[in-house]
N, CA, C and O atoms as CSV, one atom per row, in Angstrom:
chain,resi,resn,atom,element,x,y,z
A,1,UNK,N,N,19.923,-2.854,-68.318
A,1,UNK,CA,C,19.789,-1.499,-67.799
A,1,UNK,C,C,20.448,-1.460,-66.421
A,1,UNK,O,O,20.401,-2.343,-65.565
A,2,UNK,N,N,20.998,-0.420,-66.364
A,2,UNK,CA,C,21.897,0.053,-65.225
A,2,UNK,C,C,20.926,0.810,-63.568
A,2,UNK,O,O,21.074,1.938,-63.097
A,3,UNK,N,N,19.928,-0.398,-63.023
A,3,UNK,CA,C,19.348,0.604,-62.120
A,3,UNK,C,C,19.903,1.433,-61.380
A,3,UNK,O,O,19.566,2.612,-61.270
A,4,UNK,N,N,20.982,0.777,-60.694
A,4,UNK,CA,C,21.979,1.600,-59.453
A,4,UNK,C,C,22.448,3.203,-60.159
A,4,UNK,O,O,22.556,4.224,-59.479
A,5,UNK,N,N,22.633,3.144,-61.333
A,5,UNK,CA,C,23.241,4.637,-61.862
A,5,UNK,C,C,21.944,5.834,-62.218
A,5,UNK,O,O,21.913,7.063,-62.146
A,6,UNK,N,N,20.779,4.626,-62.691
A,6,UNK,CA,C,19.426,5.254,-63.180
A,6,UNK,C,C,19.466,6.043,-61.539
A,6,UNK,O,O,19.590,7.233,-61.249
A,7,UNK,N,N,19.289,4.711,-60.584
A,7,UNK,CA,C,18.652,5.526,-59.178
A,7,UNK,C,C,19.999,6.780,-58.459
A,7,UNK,O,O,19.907,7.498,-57.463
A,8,UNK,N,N,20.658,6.692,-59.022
A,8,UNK,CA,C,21.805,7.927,-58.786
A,8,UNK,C,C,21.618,9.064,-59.150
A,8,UNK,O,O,21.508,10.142,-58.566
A,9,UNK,N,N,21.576,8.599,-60.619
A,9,UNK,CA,C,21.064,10.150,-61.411
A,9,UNK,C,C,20.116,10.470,-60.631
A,9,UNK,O,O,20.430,11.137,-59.646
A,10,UNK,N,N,18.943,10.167,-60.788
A,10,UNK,CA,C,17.724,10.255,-59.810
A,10,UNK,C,C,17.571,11.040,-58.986
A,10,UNK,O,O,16.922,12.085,-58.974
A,11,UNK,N,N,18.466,10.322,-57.903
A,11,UNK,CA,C,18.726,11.077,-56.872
A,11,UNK,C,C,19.886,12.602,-56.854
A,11,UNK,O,O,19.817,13.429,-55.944
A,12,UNK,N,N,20.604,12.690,-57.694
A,12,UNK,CA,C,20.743,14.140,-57.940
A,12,UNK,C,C,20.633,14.540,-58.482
A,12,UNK,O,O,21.629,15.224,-58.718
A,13,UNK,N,N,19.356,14.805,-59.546
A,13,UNK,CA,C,17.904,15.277,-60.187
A,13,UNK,C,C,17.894,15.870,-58.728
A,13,UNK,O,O,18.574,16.795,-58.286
A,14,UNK,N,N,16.787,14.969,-57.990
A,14,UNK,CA,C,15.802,15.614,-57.130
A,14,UNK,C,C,16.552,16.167,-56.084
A,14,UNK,O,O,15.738,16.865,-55.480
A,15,UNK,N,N,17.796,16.270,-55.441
A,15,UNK,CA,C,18.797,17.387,-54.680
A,15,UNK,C,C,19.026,18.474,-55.714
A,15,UNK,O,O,18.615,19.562,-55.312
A,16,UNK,N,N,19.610,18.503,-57.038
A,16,UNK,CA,C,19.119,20.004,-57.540
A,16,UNK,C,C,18.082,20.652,-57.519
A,16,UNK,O,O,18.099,21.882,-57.471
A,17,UNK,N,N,16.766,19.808,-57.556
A,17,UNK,CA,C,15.479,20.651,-58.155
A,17,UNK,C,C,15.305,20.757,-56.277
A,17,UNK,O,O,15.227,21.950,-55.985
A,18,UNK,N,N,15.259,20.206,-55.499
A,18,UNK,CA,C,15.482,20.852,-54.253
A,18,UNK,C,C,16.231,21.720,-53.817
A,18,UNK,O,O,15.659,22.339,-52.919
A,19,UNK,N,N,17.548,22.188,-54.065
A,19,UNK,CA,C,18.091,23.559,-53.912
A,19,UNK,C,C,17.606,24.274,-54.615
A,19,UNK,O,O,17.529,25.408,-54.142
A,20,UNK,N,N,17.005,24.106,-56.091
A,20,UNK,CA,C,16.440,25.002,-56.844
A,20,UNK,C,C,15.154,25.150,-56.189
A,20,UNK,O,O,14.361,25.542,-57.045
A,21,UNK,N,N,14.753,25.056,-55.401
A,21,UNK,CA,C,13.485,25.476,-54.765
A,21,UNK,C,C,14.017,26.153,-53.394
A,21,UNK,O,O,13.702,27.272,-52.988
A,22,UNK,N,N,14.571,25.569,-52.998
A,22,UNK,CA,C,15.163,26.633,-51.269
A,22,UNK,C,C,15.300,28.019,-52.575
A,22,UNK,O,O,14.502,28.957,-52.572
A,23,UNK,N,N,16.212,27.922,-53.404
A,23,UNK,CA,C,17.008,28.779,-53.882
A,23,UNK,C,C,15.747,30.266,-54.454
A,23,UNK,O,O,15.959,31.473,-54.564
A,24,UNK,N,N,14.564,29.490,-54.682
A,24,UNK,CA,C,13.404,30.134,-55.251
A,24,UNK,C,C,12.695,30.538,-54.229
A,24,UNK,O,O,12.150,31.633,-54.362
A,25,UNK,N,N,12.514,29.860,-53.055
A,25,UNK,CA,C,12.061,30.368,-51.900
A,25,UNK,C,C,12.744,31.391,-51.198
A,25,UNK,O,O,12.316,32.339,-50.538
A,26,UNK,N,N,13.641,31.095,-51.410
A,26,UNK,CA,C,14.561,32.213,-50.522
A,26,UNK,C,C,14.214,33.855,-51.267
A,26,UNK,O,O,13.957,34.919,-50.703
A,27,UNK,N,N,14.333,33.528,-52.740
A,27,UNK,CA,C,14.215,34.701,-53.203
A,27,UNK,C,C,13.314,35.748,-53.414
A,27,UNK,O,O,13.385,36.974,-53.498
A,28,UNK,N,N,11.887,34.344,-53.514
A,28,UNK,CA,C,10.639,34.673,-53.286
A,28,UNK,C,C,10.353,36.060,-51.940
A,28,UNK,O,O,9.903,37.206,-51.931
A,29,UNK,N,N,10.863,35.198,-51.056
A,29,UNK,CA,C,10.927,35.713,-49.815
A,29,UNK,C,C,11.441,37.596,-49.743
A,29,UNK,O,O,10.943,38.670,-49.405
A,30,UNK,N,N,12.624,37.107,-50.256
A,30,UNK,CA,C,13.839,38.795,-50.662
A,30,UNK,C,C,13.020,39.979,-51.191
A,30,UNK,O,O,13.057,41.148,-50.805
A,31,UNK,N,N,11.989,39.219,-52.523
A,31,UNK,CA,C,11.210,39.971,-52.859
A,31,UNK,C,C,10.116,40.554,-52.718
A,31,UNK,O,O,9.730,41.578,-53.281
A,32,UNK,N,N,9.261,39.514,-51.490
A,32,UNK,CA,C,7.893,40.027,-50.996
A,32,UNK,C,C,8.517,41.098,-49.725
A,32,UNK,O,O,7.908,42.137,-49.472
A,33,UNK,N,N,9.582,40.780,-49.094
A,33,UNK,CA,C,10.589,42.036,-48.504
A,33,UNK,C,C,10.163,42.811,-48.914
A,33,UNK,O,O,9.138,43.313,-48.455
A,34,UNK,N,N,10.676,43.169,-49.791
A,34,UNK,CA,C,11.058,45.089,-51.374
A,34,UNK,C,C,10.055,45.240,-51.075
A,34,UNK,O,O,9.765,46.087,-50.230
A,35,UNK,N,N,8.875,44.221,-51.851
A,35,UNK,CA,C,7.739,44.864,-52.111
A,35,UNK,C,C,7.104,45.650,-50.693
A,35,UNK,O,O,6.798,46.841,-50.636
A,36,UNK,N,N,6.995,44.635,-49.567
A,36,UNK,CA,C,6.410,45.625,-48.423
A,36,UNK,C,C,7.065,46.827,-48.211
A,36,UNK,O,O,6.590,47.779,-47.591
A,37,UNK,N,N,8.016,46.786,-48.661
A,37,UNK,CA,C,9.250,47.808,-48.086
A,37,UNK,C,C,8.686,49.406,-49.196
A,37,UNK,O,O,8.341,50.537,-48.852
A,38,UNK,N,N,8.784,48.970,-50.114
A,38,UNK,CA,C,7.876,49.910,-51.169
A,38,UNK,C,C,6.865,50.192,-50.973
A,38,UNK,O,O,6.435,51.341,-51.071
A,39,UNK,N,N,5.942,48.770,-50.498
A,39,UNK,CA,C,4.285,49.797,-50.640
A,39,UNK,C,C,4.248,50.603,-48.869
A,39,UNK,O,O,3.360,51.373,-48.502
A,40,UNK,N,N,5.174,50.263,-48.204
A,40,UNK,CA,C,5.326,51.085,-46.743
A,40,UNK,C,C,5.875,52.717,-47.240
A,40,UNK,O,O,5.316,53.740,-46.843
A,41,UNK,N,N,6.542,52.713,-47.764
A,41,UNK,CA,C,7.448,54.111,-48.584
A,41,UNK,C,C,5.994,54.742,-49.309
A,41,UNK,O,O,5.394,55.689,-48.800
A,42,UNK,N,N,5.645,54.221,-50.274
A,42,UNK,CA,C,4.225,54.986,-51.086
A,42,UNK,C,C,3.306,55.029,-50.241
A,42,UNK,O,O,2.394,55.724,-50.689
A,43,UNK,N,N,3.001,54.499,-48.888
A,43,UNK,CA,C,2.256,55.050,-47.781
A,43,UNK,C,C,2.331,56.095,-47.693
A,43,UNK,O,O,1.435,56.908,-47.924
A,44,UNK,N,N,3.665,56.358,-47.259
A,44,UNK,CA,C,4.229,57.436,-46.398
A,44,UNK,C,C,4.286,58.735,-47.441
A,44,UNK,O,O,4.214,59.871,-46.971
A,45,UNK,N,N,4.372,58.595,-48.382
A,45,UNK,CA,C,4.236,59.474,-49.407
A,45,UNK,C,C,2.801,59.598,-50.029
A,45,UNK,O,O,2.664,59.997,-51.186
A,46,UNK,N,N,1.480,59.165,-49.054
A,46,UNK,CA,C,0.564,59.347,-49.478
A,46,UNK,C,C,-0.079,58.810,-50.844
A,46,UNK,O,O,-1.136,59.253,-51.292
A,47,UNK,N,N,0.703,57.777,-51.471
A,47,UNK,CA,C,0.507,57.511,-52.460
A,47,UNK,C,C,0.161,55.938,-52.606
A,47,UNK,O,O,1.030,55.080,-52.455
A,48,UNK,N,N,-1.315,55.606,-52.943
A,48,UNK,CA,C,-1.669,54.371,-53.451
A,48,UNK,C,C,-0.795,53.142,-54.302
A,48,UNK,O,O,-0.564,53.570,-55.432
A,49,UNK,N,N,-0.389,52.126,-54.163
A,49,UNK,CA,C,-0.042,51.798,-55.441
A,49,UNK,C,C,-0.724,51.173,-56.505
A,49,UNK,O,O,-0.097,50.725,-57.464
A,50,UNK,N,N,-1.774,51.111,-56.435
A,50,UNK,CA,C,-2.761,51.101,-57.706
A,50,UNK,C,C,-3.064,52.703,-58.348
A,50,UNK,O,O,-3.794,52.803,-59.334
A,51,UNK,N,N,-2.528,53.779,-57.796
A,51,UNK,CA,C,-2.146,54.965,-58.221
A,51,UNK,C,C,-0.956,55.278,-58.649
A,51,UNK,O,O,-0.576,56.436,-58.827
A,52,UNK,N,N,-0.217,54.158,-58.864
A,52,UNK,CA,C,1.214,54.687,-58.878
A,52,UNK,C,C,1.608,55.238,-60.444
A,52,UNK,O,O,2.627,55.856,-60.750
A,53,UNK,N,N,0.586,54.862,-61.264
A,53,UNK,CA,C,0.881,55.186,-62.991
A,53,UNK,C,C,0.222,57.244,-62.984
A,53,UNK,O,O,0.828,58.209,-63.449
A,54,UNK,N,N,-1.147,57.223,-62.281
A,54,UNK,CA,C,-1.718,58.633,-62.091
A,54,UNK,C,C,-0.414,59.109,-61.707
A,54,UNK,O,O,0.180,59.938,-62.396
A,55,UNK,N,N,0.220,58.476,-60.304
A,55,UNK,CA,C,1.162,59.750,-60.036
A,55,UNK,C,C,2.319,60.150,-60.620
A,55,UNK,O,O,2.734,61.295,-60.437
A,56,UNK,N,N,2.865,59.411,-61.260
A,56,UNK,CA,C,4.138,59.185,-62.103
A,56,UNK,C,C,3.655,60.850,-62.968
A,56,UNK,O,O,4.035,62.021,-62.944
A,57,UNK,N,N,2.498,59.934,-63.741
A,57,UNK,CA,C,2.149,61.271,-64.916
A,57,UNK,C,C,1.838,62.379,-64.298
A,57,UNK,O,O,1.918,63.394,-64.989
A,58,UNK,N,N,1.495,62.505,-63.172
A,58,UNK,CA,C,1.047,64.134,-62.596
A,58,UNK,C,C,2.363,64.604,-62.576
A,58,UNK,O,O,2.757,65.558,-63.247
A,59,UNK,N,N,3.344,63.645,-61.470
A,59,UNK,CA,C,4.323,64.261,-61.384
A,59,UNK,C,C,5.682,64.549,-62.759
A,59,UNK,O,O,6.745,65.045,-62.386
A,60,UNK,N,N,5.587,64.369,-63.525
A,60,UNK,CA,C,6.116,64.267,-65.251
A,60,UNK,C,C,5.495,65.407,-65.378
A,60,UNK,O,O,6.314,66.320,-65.278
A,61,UNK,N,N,4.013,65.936,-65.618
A,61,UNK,CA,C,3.826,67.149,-66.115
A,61,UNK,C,C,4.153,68.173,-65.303
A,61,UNK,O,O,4.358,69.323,-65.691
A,62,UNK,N,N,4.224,67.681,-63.857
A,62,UNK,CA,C,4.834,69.088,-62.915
A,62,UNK,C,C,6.226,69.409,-63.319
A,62,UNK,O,O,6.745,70.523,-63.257
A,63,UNK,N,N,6.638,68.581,-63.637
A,63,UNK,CA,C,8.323,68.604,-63.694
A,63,UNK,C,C,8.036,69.267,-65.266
A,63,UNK,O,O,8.477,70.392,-65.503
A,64,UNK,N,N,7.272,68.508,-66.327
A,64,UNK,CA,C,7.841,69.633,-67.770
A,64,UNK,C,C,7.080,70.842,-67.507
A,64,UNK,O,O,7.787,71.822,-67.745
A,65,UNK,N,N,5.655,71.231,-67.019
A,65,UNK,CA,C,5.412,72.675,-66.646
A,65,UNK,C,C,6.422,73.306,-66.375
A,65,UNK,O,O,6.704,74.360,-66.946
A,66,UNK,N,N,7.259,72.680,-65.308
A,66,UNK,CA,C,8.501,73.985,-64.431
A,66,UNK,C,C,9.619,73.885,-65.423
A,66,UNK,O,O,10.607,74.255,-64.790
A,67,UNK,N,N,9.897,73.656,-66.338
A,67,UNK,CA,C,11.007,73.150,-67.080
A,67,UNK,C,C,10.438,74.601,-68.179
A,67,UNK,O,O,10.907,75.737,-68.247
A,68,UNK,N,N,9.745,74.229,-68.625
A,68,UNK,CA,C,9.215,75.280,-69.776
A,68,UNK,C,C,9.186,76.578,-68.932
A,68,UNK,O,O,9.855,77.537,-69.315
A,69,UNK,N,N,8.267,76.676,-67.531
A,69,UNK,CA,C,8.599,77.809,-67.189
A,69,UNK,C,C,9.706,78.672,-66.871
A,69,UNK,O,O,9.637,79.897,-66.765
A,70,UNK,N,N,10.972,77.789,-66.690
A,70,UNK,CA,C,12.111,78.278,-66.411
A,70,UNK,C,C,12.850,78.880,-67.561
A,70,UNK,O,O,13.503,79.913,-67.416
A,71,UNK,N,N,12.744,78.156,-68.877
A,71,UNK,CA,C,13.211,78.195,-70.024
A,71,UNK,C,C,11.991,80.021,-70.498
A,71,UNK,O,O,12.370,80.930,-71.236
A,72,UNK,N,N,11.306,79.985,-70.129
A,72,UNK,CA,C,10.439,81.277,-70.178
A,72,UNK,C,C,11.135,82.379,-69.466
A,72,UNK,O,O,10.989,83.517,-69.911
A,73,UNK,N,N,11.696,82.232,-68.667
A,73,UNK,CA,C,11.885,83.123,-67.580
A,73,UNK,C,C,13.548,83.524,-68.064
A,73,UNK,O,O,13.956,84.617,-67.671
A,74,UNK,N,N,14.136,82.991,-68.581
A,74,UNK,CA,C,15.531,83.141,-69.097
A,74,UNK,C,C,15.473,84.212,-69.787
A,74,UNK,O,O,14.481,84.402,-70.491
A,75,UNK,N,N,16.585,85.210,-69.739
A,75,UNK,CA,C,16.827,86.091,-70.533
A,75,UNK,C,C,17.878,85.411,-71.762
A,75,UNK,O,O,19.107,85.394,-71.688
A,76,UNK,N,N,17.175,84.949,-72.720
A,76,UNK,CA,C,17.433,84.240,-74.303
A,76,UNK,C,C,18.591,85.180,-74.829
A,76,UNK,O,O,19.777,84.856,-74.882
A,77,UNK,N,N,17.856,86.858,-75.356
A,77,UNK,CA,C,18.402,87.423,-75.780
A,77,UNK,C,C,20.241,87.827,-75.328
A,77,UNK,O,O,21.289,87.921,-75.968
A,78,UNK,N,N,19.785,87.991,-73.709
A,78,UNK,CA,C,20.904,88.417,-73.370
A,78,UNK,C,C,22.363,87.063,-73.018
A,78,UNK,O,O,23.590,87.150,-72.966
A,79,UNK,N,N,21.423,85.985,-72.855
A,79,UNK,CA,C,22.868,84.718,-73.322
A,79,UNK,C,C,22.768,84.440,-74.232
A,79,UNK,O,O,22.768,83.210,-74.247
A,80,UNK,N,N,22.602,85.061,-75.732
A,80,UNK,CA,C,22.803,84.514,-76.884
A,80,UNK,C,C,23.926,85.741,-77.277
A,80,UNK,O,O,24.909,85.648,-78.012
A,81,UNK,N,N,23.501,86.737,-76.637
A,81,UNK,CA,C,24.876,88.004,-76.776
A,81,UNK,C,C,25.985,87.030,-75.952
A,81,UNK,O,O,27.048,86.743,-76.501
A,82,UNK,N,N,25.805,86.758,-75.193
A,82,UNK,CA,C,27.544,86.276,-74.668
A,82,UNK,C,C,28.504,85.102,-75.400
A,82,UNK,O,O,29.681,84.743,-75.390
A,83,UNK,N,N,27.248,84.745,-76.032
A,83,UNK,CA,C,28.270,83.270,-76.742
A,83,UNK,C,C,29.031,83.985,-77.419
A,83,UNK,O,O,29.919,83.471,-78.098
């Protein structure tokens, strides 16, 4: 058996799985960023983020309420004469 090549490999094994960890830390990092950066934004917008599914759906039905109401408010008859 070849120790000198065993302990080579070895050793750059454990320098990848060490950049692969800076590389995971780093990103780790990037992402607990966003996240503060987000739950600072849903502050400011008054909004919980353990509320964030309630508000989605409130705000979805505000948006199709006004959608239907607009589509109500159209004169149908008179742009179906112009086509």
């Amino acid at each position: 058996m070849d120790y000198e090549k065993e302990l080579k490999e070895l050793k750059e094994s454990m320098e990848k799985a060490k950049n692969l960890k800076y590389r995971a830390e780093a990103r780790m990092e990037q992402l607990k960023k966003q996240e503060d950066e987000i739950i600072s934004e849903l502050d400011k917008l008054g909004v919980k983020p353990d509320a964030l599914d309630d508000e989605i759906a409130k705000l979805k039905h505000e948006i199709e309420s006004m959608l239907k109401e607009v589509n109500q408010l159209l004169p149908k008859d008179l742009l179906n004469k112009q086509e």
